[in-house]
DRENLUM-138384 format. One record per residue (C-alpha): residue number from 1; residue in one letter; x, y, z. Coordinates in pm, whole numbers, always signed. Layout:
REC  num  residuo      c1      c2      c3
REC  NUM        A       X       Y       Z
...
// end
This chain:
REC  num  residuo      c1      c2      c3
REC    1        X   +4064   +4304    -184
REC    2        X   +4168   +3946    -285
REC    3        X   +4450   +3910    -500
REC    4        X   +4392   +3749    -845
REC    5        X   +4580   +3376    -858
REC    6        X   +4821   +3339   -1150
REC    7        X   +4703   +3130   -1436
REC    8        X   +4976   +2883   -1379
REC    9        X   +4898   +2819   -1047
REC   10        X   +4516   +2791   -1149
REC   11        X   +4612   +2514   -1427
REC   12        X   +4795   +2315   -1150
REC   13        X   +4530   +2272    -906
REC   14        X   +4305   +2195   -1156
REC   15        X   +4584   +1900   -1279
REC   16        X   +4601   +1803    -910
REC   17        X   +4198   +1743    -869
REC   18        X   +4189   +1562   -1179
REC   19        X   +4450   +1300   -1085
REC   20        X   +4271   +1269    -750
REC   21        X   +3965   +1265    -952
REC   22        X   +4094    +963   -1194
REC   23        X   +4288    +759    -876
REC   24        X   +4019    +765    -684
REC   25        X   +3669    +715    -865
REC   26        X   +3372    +811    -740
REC   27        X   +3086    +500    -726
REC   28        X   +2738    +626    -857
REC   29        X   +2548    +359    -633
REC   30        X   +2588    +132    -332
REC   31        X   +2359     -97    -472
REC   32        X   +2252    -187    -771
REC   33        X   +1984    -479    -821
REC   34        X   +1992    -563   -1175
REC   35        X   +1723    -741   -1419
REC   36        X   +1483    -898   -1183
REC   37        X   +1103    -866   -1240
REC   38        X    +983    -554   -1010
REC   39        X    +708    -572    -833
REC   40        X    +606    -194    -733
REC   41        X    +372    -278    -449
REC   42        X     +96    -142    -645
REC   43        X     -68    -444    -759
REC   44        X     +37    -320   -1134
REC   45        X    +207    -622   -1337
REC   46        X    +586    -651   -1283
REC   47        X    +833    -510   -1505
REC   48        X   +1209    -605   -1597
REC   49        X   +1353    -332   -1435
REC   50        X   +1717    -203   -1229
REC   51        X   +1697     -70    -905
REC   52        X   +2010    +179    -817
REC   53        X   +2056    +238    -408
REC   54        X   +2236    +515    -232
REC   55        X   +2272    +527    +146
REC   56        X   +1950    +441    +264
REC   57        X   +1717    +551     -62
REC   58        X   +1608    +432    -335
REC   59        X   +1804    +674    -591
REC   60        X   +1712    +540    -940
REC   61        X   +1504    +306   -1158
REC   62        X   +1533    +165   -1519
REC   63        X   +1809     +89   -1726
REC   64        X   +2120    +117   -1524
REC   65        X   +2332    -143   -1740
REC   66        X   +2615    +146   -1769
REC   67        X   +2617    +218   -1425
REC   68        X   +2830    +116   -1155
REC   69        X   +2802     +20    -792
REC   70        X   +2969    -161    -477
REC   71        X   +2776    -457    -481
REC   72        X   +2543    -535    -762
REC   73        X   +2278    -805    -706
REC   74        X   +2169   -1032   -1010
REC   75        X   +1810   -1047    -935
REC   76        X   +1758   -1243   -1303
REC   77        X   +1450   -1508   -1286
REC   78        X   +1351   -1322    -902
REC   79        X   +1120   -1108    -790
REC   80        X   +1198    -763    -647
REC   81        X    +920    -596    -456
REC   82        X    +890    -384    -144
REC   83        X    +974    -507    +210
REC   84        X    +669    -672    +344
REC   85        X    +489    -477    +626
REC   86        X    +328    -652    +917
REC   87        X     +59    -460   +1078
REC   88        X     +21    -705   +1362
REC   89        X    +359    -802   +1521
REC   90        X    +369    -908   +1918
REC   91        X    +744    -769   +1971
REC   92        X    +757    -839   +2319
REC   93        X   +1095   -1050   +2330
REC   94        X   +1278    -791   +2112
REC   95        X   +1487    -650   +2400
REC   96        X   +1581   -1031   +2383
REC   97        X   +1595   -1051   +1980
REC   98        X   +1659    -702   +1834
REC   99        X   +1808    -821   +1536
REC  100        X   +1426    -965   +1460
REC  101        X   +1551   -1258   +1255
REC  102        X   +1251   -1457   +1226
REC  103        X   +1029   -1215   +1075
REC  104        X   +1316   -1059    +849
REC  105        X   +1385   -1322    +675
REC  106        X   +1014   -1375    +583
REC  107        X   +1082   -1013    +396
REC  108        X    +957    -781    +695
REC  109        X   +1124    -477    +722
REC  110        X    +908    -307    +905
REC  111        X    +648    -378   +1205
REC  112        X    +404    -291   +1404
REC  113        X    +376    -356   +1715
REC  114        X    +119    -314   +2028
REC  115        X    -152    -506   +1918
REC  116        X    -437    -665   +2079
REC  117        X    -464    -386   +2347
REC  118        X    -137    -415   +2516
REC  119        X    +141    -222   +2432
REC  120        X    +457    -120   +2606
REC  121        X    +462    +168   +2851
REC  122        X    +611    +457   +2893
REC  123        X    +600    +409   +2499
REC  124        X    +821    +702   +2437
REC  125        X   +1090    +522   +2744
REC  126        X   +1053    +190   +2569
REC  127        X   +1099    +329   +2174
REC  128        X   +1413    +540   +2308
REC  129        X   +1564    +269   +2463
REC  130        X   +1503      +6   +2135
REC  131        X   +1638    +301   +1911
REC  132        X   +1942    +315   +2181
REC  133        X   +2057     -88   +2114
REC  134        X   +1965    -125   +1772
REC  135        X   +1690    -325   +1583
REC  136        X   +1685    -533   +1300
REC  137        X   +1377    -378   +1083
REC  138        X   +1212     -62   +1132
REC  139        X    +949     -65   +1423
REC  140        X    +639    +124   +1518
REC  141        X    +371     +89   +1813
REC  142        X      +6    +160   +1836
REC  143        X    -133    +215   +2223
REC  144        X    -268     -63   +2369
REC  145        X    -657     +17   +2515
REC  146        X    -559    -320   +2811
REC  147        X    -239    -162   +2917
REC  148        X    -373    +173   +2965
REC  149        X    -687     +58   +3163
REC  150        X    -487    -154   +3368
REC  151        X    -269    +123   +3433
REC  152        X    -595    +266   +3576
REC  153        X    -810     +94   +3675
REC  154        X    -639    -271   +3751
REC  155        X    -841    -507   +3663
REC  156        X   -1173    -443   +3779
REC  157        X   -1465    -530   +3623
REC  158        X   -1669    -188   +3596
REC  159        X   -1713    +131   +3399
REC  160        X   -1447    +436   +3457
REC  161        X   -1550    +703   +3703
REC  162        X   -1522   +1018   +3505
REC  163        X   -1232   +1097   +3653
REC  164        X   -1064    +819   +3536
REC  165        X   -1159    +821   +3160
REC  166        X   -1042   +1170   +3202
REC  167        X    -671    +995   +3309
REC  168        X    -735    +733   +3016
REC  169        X    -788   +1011   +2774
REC  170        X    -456   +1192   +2914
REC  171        X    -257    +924   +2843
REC  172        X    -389    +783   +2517
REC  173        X    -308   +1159   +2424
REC  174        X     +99   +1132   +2533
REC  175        X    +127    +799   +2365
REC  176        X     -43    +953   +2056
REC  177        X    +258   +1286   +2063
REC  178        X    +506   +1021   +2192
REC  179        X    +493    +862   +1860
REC  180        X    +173    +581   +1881
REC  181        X     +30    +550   +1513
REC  182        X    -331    +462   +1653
REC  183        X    -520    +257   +2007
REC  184        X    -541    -124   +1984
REC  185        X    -795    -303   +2163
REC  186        X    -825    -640   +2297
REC  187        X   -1177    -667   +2334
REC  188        X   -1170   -1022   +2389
REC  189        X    -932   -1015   +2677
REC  190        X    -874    -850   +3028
REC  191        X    -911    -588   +3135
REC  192        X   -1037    -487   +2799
REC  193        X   -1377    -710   +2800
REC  194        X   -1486    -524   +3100
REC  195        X   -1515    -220   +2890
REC  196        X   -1854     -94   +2718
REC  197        X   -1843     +51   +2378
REC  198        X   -1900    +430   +2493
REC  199        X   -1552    +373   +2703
REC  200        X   -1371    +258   +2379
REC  201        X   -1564    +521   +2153
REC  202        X   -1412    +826   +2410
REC  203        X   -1051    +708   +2460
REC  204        X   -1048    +643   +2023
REC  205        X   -1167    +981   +1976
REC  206        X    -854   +1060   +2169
REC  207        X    -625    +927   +1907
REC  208        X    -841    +990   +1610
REC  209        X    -765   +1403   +1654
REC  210        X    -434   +1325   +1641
REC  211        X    -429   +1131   +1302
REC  212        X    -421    +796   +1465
REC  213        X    -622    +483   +1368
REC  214        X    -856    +197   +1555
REC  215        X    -700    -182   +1554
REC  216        X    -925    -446   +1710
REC  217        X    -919    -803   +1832
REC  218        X   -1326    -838   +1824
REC  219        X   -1493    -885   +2137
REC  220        X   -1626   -1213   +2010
REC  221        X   -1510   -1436   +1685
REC  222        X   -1688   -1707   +1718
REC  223        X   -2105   -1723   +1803
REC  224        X   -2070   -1339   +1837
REC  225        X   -1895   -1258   +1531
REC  226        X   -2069   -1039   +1383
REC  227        X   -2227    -839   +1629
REC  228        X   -1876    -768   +1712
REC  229        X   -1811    -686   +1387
REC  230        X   -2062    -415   +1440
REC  231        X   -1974    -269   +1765
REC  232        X   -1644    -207   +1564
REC  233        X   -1781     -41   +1275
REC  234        X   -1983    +174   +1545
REC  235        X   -1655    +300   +1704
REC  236        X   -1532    +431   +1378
REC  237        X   -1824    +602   +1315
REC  238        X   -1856    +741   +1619
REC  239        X   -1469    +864   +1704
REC  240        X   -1451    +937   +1340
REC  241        X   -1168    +686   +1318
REC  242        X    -989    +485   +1055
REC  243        X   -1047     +80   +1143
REC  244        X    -837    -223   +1103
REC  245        X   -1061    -588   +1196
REC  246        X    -757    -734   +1299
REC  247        X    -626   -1092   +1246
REC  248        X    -995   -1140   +1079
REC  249        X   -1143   -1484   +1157
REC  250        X   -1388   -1705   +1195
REC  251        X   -1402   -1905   +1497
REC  252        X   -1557   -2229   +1571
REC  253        X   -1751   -2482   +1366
REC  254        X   -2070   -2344   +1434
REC  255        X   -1972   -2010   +1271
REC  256        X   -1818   -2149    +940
REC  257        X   -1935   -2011    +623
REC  258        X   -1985   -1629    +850
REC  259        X   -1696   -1491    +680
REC  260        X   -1965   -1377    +410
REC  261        X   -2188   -1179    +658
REC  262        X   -1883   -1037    +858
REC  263        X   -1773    -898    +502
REC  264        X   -2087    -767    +372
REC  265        X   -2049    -570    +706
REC  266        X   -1775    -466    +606
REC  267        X   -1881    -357    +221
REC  268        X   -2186    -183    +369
REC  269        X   -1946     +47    +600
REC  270        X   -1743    +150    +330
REC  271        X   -2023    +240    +122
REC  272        X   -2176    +481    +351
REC  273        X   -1798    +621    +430
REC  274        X   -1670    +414    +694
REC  275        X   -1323    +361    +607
REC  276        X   -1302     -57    +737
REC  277        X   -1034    -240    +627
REC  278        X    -873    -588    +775
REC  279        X    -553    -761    +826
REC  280        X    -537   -1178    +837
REC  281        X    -298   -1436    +875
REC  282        X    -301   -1742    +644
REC  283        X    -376   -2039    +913
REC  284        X    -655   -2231    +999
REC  285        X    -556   -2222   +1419
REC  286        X    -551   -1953   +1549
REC  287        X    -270   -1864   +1899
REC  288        X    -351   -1695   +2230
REC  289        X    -347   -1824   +2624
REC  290        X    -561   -2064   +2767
REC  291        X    -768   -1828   +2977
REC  292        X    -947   -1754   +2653
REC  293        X   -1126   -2051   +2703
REC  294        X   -1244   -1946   +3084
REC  295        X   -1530   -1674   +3111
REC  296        X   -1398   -1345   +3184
REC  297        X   -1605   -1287   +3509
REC  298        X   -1402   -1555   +3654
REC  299        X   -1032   -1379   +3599
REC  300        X   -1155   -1038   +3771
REC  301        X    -934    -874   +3977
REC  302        X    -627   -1107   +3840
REC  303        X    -505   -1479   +3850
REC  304        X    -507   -1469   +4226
REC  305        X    -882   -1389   +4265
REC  306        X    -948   -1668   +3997
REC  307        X    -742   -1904   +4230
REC  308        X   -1025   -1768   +4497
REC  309        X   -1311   -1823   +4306
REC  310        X   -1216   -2180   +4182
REC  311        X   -1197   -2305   +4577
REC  312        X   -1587   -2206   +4605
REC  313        X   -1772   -2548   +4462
REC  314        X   -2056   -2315   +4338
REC  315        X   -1810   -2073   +4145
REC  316        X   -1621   -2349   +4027
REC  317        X   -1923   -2512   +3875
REC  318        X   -2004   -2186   +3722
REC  319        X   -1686   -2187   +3565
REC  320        X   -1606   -2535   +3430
REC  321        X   -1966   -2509   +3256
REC  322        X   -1862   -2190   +3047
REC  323        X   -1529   -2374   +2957
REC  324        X   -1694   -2631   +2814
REC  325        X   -1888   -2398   +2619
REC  326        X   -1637   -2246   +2460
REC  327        X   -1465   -2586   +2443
REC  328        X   -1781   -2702   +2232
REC  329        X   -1838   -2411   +2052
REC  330        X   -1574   -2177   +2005
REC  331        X   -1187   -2199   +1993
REC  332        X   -1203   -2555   +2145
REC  333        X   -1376   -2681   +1841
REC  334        X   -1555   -2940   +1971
REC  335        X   -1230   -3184   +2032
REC  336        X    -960   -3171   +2293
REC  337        X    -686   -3270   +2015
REC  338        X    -795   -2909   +1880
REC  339        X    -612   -2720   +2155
REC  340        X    -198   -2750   +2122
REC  341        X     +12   -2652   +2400
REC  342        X    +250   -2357   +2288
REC  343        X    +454   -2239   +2560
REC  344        X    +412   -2363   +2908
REC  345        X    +690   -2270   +3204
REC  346        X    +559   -2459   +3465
REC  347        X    +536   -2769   +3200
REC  348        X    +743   -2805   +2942
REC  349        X    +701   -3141   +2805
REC  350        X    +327   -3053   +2727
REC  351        X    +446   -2802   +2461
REC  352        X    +351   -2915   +2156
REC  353        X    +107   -3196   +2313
REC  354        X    -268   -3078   +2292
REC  355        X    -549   -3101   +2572
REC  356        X    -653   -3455   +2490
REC  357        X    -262   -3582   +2553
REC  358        X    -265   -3442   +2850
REC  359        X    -568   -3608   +3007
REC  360        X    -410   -3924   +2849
REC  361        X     -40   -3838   +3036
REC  362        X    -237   -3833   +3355
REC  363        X    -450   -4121   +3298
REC  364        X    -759   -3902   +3278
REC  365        X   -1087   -3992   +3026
REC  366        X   -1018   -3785   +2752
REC  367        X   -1401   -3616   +2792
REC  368        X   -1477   -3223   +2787
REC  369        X   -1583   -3257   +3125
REC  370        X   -1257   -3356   +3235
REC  371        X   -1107   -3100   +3002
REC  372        X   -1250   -2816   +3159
REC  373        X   -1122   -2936   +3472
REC  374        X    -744   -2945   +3350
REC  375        X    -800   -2564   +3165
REC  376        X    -888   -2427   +3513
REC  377        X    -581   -2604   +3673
REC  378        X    -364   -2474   +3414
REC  379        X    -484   -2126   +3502
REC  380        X    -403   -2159   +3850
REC  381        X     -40   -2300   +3721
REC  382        X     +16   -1922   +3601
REC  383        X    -182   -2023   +3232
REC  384        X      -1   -2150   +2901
REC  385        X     -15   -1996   +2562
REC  386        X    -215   -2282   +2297
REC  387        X    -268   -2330   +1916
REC  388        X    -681   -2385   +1833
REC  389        X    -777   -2563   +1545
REC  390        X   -1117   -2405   +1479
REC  391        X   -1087   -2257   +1200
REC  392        X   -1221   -2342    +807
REC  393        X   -1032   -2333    +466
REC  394        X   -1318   -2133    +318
REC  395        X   -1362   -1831    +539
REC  396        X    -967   -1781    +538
REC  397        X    -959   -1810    +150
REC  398        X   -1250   -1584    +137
REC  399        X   -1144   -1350    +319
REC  400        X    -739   -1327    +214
REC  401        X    -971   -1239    -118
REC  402        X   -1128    -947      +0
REC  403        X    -980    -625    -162
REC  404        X    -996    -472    +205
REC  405        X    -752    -724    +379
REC  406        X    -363    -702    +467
REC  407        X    -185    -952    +506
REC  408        X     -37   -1005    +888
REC  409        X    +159   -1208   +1083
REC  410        X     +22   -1155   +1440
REC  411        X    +345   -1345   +1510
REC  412        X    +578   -1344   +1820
REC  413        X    +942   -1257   +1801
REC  414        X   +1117   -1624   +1809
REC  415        X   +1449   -1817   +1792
REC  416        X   +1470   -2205   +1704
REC  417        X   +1379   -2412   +2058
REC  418        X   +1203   -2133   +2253
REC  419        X    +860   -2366   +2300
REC  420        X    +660   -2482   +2031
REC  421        X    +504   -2146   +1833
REC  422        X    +201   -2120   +1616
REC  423        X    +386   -2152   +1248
REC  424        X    +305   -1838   +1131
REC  425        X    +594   -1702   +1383
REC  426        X    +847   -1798   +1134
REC  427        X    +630   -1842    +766
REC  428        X    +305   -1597    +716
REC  429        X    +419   -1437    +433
REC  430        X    +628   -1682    +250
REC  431        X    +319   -1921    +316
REC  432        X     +95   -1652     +99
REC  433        X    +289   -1607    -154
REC  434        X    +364   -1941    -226
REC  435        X     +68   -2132    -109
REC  436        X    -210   -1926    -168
REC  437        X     -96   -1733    -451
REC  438        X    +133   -1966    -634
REC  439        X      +1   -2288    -531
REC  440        X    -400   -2238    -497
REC  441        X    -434   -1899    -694
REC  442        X    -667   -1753    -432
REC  443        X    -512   -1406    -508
REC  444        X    -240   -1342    -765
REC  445        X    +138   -1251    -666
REC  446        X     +65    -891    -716
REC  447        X    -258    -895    -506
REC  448        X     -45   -1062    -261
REC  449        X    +272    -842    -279
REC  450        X     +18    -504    -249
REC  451        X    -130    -648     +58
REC  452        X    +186    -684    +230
REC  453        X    +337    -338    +128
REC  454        X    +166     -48      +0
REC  455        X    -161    -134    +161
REC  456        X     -66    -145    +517
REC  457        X    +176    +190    +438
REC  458        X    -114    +349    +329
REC  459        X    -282    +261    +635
REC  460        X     -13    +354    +933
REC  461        X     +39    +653    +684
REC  462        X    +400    +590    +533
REC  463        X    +450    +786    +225
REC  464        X    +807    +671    +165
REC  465        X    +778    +290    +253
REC  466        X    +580     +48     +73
REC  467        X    +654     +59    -248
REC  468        X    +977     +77    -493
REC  469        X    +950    +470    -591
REC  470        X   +1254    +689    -634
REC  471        X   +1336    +833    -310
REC  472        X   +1160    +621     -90
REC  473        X   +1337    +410    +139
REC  474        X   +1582    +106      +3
REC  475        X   +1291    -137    +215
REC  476        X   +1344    -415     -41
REC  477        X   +1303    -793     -61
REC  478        X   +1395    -985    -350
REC  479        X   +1258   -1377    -374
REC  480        X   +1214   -1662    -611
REC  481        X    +831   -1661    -712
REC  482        X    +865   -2039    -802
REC  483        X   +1037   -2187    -470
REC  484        X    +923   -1940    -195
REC  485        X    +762   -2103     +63
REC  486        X    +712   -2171    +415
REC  487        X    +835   -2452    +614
REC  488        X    +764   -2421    +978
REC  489        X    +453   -2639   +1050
REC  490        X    +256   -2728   +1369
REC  491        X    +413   -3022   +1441
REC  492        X    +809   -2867   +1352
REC  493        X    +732   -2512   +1370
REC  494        X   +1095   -2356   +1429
REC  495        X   +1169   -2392   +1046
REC  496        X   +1269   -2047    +843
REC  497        X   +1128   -2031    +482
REC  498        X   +1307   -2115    +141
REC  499        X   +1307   -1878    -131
REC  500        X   +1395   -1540     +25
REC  501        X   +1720   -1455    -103
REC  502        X   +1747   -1105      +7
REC  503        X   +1618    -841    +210
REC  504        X   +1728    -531    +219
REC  505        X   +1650    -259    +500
REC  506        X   +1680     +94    +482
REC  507        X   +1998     +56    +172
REC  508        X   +2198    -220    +403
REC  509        X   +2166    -635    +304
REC  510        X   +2091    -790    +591
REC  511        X   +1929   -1144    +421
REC  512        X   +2238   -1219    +151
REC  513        X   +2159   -1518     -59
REC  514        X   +1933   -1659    +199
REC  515        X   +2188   -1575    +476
REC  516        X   +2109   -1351    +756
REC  517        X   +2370   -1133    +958
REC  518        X   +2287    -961   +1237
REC  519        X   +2341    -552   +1107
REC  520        X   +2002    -419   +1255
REC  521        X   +1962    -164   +1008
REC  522        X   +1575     -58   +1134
REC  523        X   +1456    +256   +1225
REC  524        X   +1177    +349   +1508
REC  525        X    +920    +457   +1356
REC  526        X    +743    +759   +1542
REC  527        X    +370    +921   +1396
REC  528        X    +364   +1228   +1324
REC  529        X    +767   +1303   +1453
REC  530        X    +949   +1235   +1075
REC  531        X    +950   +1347    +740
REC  532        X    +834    +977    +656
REC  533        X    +478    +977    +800
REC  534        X    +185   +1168    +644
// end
């Protein structure tokens, strides 16, 4: 039995604790950001309220004027509002750039990559080893429908034997457990155009069992807009599948003014239960490789058997002629000074130059003709990566408007003097809120602030990201509403916004009065593997 302590002894040890107690007190927060005008990611008004952080959590919210912290943030005449979430991130280089500074200090704390239809793989290899050095915001991956198909099938231009969709189904199915929140498709590009719809309805049905969703870059944008708009709708339907129109546009003079079609498509889905909804970045050029422009026939099989094909006069022929097609009518819009070099490794000085600066460098006439001829020798070159200009104020206003549509970067990792990147690499979401929302009032600052946050959480099903909630994760960015804005531009695009003072990820400052340090403080995000995911 134990013996019973004397009283005296008792009274001491309590003394004892107490002066440990009073030497040593304890702090009730880590963080506390005090008086600035919340924005709760709901699209509700803001409210003067204090935010109290602890660890990595959100911990309390009201009046904490009593309260003490570490660091307290004066967020008086700001904004506070969830970190931003960008549904459409191409993460390739962040091996290269894990601390992800040009998207977090936009206000993204958390992205997603894969897009498109090409993803890394292994996934599960590639997310252990990005968990293993450390990354700057918290990072997810869909599967990408080009990289598995590849995988496969190379890139020939066929259907799957059974057999094969069988393999294609297999490993959807591993990315899905390895952590993939849903299949991307890059309809428009190879191997992915080479697919038919039944093909892309089996392999999502895959994904859809295990909670995923559907992310598509159309097969068409411009002339074929809307059918494409279609097939996607029919591939929700069909695979029973959540669906994201991704970086929703409208391509190429011809088209302008389709942006009202392509969204009554969308309203007539969703009224009969298809659950369509679409992310968009604020531009009027859009950013992808030149072989866009070349018909996908002629890039079967891979560069080399393009580099075949072009030495027959016939094929060649055939080729130039759909070039200046889609120079005319689609992404080229009509005009060689439309199409910007972005990054080009066998050419550097033409970054930044367009199409028509090149035939001018070479002391070619400027004409389509001659155009096409410089596209396909690009191609052979091992292709570039080019800004379009074919795009219309109106359909991007009209759609950013639509209650169904996120807001996105489909921006590359990047670091000032690595080529000459589409803008939206370094200002999407600065350029929203102030431009369009502050500036133009095509959606209000909560519209805008819901779109970025608990809109695409909802989607990629994060119940504890996405908006400021006790308990949720300390994902927070705080901003002026009357300076934020972007600066990068097309002609001087490695330019980081004004107005984001700080960003907080997962409880640590990372963006401290506009200044970044390096603390990588993100998570990798796995479906379905942590308490954070639906």
């Amino acid at each position: 039995m134990k013996r019973p302590q004397p009283k005296s002894l008792l009274f001491l040890v309590a003394i004892l604790v107490g002066l440990i107690n009073c030497s040593s007190p304890s702090t009730e927060y880590d963080v506390i950001i005090s008086g600035g005008q919340v924005y709760d990611g709901s699209g509700s008004a803001p409210e003067r309220l204090d935010i109290g952080l602890r660890d990595d959590r959100i911990v309390a919210i009201g009046d904490l004027s009593g309260e003490s912290a570490t660091e307290t943030i004066d967020a008086t005449g700001l904004a506070v509002a969830p970190g931003f979430i960008d549904v459409h991130a191409h993460l390739d280089p962040v091996m290269r750039l894990p601390g992800s500074e040009s998207h977090v200090r936009q206000g993204v704390t958390t992205a997603l990559g894969g897009p498109d239809g090409s993803s890394p793989w292994p996934l599960k290899d590639y997310m252990d080893s990005l968990a293993s050095i450390g990354i700057g915001m918290n990072i997810g991956y869909t599967i990408g429908h080009n990289t598995i198909r590849r995988n496969i099938m190379n890139m020939d231009d066929r259907a799957p034997t059974e057999q094969e969709l069988d393999t294609m189904k297999a490993l959807i199915s591993q990315a899905m457990a390895d952590g993939a929140f849903g299949i991307s498709t890059g309809l428009k590009y190879l191997p992915g155009a080479f697919s038919e719809v039944e093909e892309v309805i089996a392999l999502s049905e895959v994904a859809a069992r295990q909670g995923g969703f559907y992310t598509s870059h159309l097969r068409e944008e411009g002339l074929g807009l809307l059918d494409a708009v279609k097939e996607a709708i029919v591939i929700g339907r069909e695979a029973n599948i959540p669906i994201v129109l991704t970086h929703h546009k409208v391509i190429g003079k011809a088209m302008w003014g389709a942006s009202v079609q392509s969204l009554a498509l969308v309203d007539s889905a969703r009224e009969v239960g298809i659950d369509v909804m679409m992310d968009q970045y604020p531009y009027i050029a859009s950013h992808t490789g030149i072989s866009v422009l070349i018909p996908p026939w002629a890039r079967a099989g891979g560069n080399d058997e393009f580099k075949k094909r072009v030495q027959d006069p016939i094929l060649y022929d055939s080729i130039k002629n759909g070039i200046v097609f889609n120079i005319l009518n689609d992404r080229g819009g009509a005009d060689l000074r439309r199409i910007q070099f972005s990054i080009v490794n066998w050419k550097e000085e033409l970054q930044g130059k367009t199409l028509h600066d090149w035939l001018e460098m070479e002391g070619k006439e400027t004409s389509v003709e001659n155009g096409a001829d410089f596209v396909i020798q690009a191609q052979v070159n091992g292709g570039a990566s080019c800004v379009y200009f074919a795009m219309d104020d109106a359909d991007v206003d009209r759609i950013m408007a639509h209650p169904q549509t996120m807001i996105a970067s489909d921006g590359r990792l990047a670091q000032p003097g690595d080529g000459h990147p589409h803008p939206r690499w370094y200002g999407t979401f600065p350029r929203v809120l102030g431009h369009y929302a502050r500036e133009r009032g095509v959606i209000t600052l909560e519209e805008a602030i819901k779109k970025m946050t608990s809109m695409p959480a909802a989607r990629l099903g994060l119940k504890q990201r996405g908006e400021v909630k006790v308990g949720h994760y300390a994902d927070i960015v705080i901003f002026n509403p009357e300076t934020v804005i972007d600066k990068a531009t097309f002609d001087d695009p490695h330019q980081y916004p004004e107005g984001i003072e700080y960003v907080i990820i997962n409880g640590q400052i990372t963006v401290k009065e506009g200044v970044y340090e390096d603390l990588r403080p993100g998570k990798v995000l796995r479906f379905n593997q942590q308490s954070e995911v639906l």
